[in-house]
C-alpha positions in Angstrom: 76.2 -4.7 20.5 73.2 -4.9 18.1 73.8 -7.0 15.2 73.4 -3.6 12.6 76.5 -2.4 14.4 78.3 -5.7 14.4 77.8 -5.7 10.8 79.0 -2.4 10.2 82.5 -2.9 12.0 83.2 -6.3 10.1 83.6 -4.4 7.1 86.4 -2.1 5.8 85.0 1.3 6.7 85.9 2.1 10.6 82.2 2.9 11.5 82.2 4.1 15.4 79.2 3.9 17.7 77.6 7.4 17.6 78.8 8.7 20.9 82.3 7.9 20.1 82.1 9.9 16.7 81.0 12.8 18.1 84.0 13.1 20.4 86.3 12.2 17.9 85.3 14.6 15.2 85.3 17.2 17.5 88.6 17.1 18.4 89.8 16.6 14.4 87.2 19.4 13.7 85.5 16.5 10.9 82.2 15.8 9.7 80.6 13.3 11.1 79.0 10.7 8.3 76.3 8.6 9.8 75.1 5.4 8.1 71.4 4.3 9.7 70.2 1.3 9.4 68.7 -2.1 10.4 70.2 -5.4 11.6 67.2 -7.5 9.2 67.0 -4.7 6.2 67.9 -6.1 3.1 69.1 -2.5 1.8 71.0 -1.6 4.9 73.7 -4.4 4.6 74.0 -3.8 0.9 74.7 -0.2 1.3 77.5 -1.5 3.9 78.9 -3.9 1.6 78.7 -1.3 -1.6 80.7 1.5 0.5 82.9 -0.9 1.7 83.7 -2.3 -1.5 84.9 1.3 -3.4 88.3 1.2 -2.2 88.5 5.4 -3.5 85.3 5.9 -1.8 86.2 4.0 1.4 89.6 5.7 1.8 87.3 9.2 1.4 84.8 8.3 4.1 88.1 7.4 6.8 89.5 9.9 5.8 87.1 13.5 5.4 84.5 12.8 7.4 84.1 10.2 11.1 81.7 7.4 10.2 79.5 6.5 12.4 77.1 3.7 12.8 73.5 4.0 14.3 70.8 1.3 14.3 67.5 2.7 13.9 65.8 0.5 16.3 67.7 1.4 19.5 68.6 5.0 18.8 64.8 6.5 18.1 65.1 9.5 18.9 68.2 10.0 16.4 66.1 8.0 14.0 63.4 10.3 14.1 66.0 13.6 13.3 67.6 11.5 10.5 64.0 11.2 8.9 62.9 14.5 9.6 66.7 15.8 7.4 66.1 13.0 4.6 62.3 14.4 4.0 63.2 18.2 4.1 66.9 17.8 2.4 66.2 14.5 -0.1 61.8 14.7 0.0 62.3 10.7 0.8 62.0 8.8 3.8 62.9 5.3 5.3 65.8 3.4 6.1 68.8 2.9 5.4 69.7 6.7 5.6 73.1 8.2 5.0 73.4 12.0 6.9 75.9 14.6 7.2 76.1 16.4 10.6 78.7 18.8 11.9 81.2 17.8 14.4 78.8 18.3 17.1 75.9 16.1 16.0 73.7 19.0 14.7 72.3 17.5 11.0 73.2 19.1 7.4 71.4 16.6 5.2 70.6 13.2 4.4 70.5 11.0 1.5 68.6 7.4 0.8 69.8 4.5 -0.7 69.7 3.8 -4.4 71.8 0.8 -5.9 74.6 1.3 -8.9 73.3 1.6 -12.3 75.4 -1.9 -13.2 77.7 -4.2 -11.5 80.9 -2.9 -10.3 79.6 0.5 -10.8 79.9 3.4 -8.1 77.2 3.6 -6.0 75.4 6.8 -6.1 76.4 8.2 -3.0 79.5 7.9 -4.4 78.8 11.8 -5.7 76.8 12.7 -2.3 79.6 12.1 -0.6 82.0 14.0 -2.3 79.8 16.7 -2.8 79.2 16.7 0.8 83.6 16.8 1.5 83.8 19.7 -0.7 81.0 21.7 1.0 83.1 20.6 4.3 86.3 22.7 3.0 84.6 25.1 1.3 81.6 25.9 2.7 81.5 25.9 6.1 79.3 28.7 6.6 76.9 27.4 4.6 76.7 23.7 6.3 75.8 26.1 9.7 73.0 27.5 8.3 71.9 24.5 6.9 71.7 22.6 10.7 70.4 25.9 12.1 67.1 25.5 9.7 67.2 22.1 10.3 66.8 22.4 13.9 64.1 24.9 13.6 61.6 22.6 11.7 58.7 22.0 13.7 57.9 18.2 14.4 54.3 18.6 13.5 52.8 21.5 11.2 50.5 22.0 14.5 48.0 21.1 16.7 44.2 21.6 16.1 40.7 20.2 16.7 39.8 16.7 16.2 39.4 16.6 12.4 35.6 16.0 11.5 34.1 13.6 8.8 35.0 15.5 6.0 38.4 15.4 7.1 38.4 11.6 6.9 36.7 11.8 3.7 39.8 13.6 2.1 41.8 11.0 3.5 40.1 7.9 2.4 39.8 9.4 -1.2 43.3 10.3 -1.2 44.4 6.4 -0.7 41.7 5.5 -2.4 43.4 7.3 -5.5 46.4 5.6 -4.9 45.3 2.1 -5.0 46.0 -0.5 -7.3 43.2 -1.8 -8.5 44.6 -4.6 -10.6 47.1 -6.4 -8.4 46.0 -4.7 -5.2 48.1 -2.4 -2.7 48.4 1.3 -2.7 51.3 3.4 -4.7 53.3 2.3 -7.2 56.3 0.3 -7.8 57.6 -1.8 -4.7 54.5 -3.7 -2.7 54.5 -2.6 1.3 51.8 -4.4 3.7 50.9 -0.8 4.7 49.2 -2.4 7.7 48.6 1.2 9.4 46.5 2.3 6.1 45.0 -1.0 6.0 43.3 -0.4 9.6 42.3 3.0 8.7 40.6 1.9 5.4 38.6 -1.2 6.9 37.2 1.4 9.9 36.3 3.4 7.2 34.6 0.3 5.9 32.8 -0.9 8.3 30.4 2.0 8.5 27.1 1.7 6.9 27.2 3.9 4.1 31.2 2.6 2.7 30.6 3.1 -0.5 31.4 -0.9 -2.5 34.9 0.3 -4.4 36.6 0.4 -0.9 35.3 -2.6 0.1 36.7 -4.4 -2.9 39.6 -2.5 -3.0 40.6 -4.3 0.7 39.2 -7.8 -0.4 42.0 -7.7 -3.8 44.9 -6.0 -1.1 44.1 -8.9 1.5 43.7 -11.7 -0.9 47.1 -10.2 -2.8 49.0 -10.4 0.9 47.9 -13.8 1.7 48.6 -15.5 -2.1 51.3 -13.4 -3.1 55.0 -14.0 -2.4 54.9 -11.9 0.3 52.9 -14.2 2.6 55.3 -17.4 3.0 53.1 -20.4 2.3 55.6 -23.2 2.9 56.6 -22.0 6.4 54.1 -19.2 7.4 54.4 -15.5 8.4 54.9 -12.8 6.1 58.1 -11.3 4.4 58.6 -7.1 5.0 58.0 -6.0 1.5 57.7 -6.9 -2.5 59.9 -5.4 -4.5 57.4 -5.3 -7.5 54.0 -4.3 -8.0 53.0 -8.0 -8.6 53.8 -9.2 -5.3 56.4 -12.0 -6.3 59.9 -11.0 -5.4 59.6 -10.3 -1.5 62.4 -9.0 0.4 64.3 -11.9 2.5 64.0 -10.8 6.1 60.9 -12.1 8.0 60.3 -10.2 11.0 58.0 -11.0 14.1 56.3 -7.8 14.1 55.3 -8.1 11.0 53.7 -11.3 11.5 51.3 -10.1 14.2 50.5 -7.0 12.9 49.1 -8.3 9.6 47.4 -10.9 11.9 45.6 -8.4 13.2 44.8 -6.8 9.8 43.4 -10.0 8.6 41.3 -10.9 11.2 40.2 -7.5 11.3 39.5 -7.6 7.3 37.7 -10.8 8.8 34.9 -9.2 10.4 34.4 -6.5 8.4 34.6 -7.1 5.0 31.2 -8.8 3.1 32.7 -11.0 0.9 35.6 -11.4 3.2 38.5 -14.8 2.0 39.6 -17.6 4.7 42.1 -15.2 6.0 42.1 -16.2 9.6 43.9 -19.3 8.5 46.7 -17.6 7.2 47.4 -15.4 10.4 47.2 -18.0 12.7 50.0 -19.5 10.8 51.9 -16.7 11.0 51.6 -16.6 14.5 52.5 -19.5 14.9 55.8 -18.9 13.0 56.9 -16.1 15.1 56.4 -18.5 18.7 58.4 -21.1 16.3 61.5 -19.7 14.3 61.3 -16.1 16.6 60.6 -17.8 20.2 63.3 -17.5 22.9 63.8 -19.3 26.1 62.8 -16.3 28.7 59.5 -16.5 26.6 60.0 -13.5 24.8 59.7 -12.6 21.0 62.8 -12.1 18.9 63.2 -9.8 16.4 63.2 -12.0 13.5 65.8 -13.6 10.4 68.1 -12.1 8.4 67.2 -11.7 4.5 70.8 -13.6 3.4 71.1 -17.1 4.5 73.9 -20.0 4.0 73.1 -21.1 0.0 74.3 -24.7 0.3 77.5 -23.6 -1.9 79.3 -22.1 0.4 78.1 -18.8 -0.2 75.4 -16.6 0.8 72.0 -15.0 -1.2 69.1 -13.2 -0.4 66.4 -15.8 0.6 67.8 -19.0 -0.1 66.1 -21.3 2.3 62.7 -19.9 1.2 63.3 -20.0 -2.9 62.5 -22.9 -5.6 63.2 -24.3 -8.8 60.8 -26.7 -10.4 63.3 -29.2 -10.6 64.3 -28.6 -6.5 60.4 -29.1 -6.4 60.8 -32.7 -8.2 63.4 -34.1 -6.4 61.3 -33.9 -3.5 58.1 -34.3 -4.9 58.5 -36.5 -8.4 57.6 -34.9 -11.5 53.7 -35.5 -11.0 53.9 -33.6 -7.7 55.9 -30.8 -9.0 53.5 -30.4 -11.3 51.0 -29.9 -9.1 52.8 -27.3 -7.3 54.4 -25.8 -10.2 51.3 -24.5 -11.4 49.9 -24.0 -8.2 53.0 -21.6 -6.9 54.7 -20.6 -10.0 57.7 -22.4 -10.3 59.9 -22.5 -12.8 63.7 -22.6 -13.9 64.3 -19.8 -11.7 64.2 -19.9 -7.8 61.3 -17.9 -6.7 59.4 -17.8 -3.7 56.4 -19.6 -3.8 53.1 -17.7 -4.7 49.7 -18.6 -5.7 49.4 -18.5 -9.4 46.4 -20.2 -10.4 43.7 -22.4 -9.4 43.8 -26.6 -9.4 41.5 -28.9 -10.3 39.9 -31.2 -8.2 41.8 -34.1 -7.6 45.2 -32.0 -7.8 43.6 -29.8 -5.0 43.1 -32.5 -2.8 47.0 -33.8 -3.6 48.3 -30.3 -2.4 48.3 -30.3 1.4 50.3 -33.3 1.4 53.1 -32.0 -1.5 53.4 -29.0 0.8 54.1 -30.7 4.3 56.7 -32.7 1.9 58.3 -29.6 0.9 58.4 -28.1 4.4 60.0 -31.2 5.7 62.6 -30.4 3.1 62.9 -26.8 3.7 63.2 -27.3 7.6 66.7 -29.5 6.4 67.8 -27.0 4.5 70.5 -24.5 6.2 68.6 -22.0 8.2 68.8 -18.0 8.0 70.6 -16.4 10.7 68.6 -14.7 13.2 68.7 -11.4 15.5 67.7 -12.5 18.8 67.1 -9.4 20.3 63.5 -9.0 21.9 62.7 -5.3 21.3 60.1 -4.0 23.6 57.2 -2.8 21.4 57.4 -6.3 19.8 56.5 -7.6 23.1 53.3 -5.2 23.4 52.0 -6.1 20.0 52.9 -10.2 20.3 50.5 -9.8 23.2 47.5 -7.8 21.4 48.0 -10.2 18.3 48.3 -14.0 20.2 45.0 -12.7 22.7 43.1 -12.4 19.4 44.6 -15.7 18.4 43.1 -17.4 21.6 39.9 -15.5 21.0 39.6 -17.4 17.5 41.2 -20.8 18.7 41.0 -21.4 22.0 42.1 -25.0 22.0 46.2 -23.8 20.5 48.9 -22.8 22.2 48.2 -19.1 22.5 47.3 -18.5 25.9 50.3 -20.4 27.6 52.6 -18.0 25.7 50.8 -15.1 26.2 51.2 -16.3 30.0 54.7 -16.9 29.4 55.6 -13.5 27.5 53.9 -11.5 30.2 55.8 -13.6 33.0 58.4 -12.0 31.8 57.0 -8.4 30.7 55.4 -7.8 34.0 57.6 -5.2 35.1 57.4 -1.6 36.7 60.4 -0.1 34.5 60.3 -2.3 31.2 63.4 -1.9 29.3 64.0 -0.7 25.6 64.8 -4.4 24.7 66.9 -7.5 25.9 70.0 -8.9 24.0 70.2 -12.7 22.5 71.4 -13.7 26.0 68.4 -12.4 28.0 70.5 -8.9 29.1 68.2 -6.1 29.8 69.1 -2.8 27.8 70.1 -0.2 30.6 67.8 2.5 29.2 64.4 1.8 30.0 61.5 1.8 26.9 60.4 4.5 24.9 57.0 6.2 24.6 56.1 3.6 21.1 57.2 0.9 23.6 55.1 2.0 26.3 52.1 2.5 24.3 52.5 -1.0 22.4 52.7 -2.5 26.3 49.4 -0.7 27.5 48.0 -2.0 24.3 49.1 -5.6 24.8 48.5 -5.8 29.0 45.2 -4.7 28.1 44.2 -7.8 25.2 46.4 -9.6 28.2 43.0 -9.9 30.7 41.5 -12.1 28.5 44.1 -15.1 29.0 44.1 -14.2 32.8 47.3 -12.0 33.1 47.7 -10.9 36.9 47.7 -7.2 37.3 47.2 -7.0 33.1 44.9 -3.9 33.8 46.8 -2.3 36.0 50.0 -1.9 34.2 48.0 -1.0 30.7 47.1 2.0 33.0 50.3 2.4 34.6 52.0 2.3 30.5 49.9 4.4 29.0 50.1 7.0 31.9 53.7 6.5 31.4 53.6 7.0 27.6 51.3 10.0 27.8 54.1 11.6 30.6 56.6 11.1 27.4 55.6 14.8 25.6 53.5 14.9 22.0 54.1 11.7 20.0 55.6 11.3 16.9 52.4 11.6 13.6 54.6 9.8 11.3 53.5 5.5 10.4 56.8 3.9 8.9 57.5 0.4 8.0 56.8 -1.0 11.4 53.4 -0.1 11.3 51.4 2.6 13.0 53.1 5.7 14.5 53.9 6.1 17.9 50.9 9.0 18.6 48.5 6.1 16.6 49.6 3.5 19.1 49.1 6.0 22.2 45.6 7.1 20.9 44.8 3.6 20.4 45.8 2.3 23.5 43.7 5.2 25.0 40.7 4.0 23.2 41.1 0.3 24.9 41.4 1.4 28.2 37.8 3.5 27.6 36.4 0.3 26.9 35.9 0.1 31.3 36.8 3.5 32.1 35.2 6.2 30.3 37.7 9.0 31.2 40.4 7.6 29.1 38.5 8.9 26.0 40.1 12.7 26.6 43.2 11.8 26.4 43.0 9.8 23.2 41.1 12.9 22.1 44.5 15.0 22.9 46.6 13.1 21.5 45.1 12.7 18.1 43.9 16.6 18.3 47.5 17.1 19.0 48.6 16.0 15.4 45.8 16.9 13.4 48.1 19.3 11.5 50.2 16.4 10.5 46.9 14.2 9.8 45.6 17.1 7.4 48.8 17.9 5.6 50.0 14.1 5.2 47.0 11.9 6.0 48.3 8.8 4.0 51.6 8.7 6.5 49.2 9.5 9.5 47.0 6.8 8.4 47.0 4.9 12.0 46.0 8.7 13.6 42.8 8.7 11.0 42.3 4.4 12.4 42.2 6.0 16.0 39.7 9.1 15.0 37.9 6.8 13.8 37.2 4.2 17.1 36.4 7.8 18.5 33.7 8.4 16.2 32.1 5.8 16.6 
């Protein structure tokens, strides 16, 4: 059982696995109420908590509608319906996701999180979900035609021709006008590593005529991702997401993937930019942190920790192995070094996260490497975040692309033994969609993002001397492409499935020309999608753009 559902059924609410719910609400002729979440989301475990904590509005979800439970991560394709509801029903879009279905699975509606105004306050779905009862007794009629129009959304607004440079113009400009210029990032409030955009932008970059505002407008996002809170300094890798538009309050849960995808960004960012940071530094560390706190014995990658860890008080808060006081600082350091790092990080009377806050003088500089391996050492004793083993496929594929690079920029570390030990393992005919904590292989074998995050990573594999790397990239991708059209859409695990498949495409042309086609297809296949919504096709525009070359 995933960890998301584990959570779920420890609280008061009876939420069922999916398949169950839709039997049971068939035969009591109920709604079915699906939560959808993630095991390592921050928001998703609150929302269980808040529901769960309404006693009135616990007692209505047992008893009008059959909860059910679904975790985003190993139910795509229900995932992907979910999203498509919450963007035509709510115009919103991520996780966690509450929806409304009829008894037999067919989707109403969906609604996305948003906390109480105060403490103790009802949650706002409090309203949704009566709202959503009442159009149950009521209404019924209604709630069909609803689902029927639902199910007759297209996935993509349509197919075209590969879009041209003007195209890509439009797009650029249009993240171009949403970028921060002041703190860096794109959009406003909360601070996402958008590491799908980021790739598209620095292609756009790297051609000749890239006019200097996009240029600088990378060089203040990467320097803002490697000195903000959202890059952890103390033990490396990266957090999923700021909350603010400063980037010091990250979310808890640190994830693998998100460590080697943001590699890749940096080192990318690397090559391309003119005035380009030390930023390879910083994702070798993070690297390095996801074969550390995320490695498992069968030499695969594990998902990552949870954002809520033990507090030392018997209780539990969001990131409290990773936040500091000052005066935490001085007991470690002594008042001189917590100085030091106090202006340095920004630490004060309240437990932040560290982040780079200003710059040191010279002989404070030099005392800095050696206050932070004392404050590691400290952190490491400190009661350690809980963490979901599971070894999702995809992760697998991208670990690979991201620790080959690694070796590429430092031969003499560790990378190419683990890449050598991950694809020990991954070196199958019939991958499958993830292994549990204890090294159990899911029964259903991986999906098409899977697939195309394997071809991808068997490919970067031949440099580190994988046996049979370049078959099986062929062998994945043939198997990806053999899925049906690909889903447009980037989310917050980085570039869309279609990106990932056009991409992987575009490695295997490196050696064999006629692989250049079908990346064409698929990224002609969703250049509807790329026209109508090209900041959340942003990965598609990266992949047009290795083919125009």
């Amino acid at each position: 059982m995933s960890p998301f559902l584990r959570l779920c059924r420890d609280g008061s609410i009876p939420w069922r696995a999916l398949d169950q719910a839709v039997d049971e609400a068939v035969r009591r002729d109920l709604p079915l109420l699906i939560l959808a979440g993630r095991a390592l989301d921050h928001w998703s475990a609150r929302w269980v908590a808040e529901l769960g904590a309404q006693g009135a509005l616990g007692e209505l979800v047992a008893t009008a509608f059959v909860p059910a439970a679904v975790d985003v991560d190993r139910d795509p394709p229900t995932a992907r319906a979910i999203q498509r509801a919450l963007a035509a029903t709510a115009d919103a879009s991520g996780w966690p996701a509450l929806a409304l279905a009829l008894p037999d699975g067919r989707l109403v509606g969906a609604g996305a999180y948003a906390p109480p105004a105060a403490p103790g306050a009802q949650p706002p779905a409090a309203a949704m979900l009566v709202a959503m009862a009442d159009a149950w007794r009521e209404r019924r009629d209604d709630l069909e035609d609803d689902a029927l129009r639902l199910g007759l959304l297209p996935d993509d607004p349509g197919p075209g021709e590969l879009p041209g440079e003007l195209h890509a113009g439009a797009a650029e400009a249009h993240a171009m006008g949403a970028a921060d210029t002041l703190a860096g990032g794109f959009g406003p409030g909360a601070r996402h590593p958008l590491p799908a955009l980021l790739g598209f932008l620095l292609a756009r970059a790297a051609r000749p005529e890239a006019p200097l505002p996009l240029a600088q407008q990378l060089e203040r996002t990467c320097a803002a991702l490697t000195a903000g809170a959202l890059h952890d300094h103390l033990g490396g890798g990266f957090f999923r997401t700021c909350r603010d538009p400063g980037w010091r309050e990250p979310a808890g849960e640190k994830r693998a993937r998100d460590a080697f995808l943001l590699a890749l960004v940096l080192w990318r960012a690397e090559r391309v930019l003119p005035a380009a940071g030390a930023w390879s530094e910083p994702a070798l560390r993070a690297c390095g942190w996801a074969l550390g706190d995320c490695a498992r014995a069968d030499g695969l990658v594990a998902h990552g920790l949870c954002a809520y860890g033990p507090d030392g008080a018997g209780g539990w808060a969001e990131g409290a192995a990773w936040r500091w006081t000052r005066a935490q600082a001085a007991a470690v350091l002594g008042e001189d070094g917590a100085r030091i790092c106090a202006r340095r990080f920004g630490l004060d009377d309240t437990a932040r996260v560290p982040a780079v806050q200003a710059t040191l003088v010279e002989a404070d500089a030099a005392r800095l490497p050696e206050l932070v391996a004392r404050l590691q050492a400290a952190r490491a004793e400190r009661p350690p975040h809980p963490r979901d083993g599971t070894a999702f496929t995809a992760d697998q594929g991208l670990a690979l692309c991201a620790l080959a690079e690694a070796h590429l920029r430092d031969p003499a570390g560790p990378w190419r033994t683990r890449v050598l030990a991950l694809w020990s393992t991954l070196a199958s005919d019939h991958p499958p969609a993830w292994w549990e904590d204890d090294g159990t292989a899911a029964a259903v074998p991986a999906g098409q993002r899977a697939l195309a995050w394997l071809a991808r990573g068997a490919w970067a594999a031949r440099i580190c001397g994988c046996l049979g790397a370049a078959e099986r990239a062929h062998a994945w991708a043939e198997a990806a492409l053999a899925c049906g059209p690909a889903d447009p859409a980037d989310d917050e695990d980085g570039p869309s499935t279609a990106a990932v498949l056009a991409e992987a495409c575009c490695d295997l042309t490196e050696e064999y020309p006629g692989w250049r086609r079908a990346a064409e297809a698929v990224v002609a296949g969703c250049a509807g999608a790329m026209r109508q919504a090209p900041l959340t096709c942003a990965g598609l525009w990266a992949a047009r753009e290795r083919l125009h070359r």
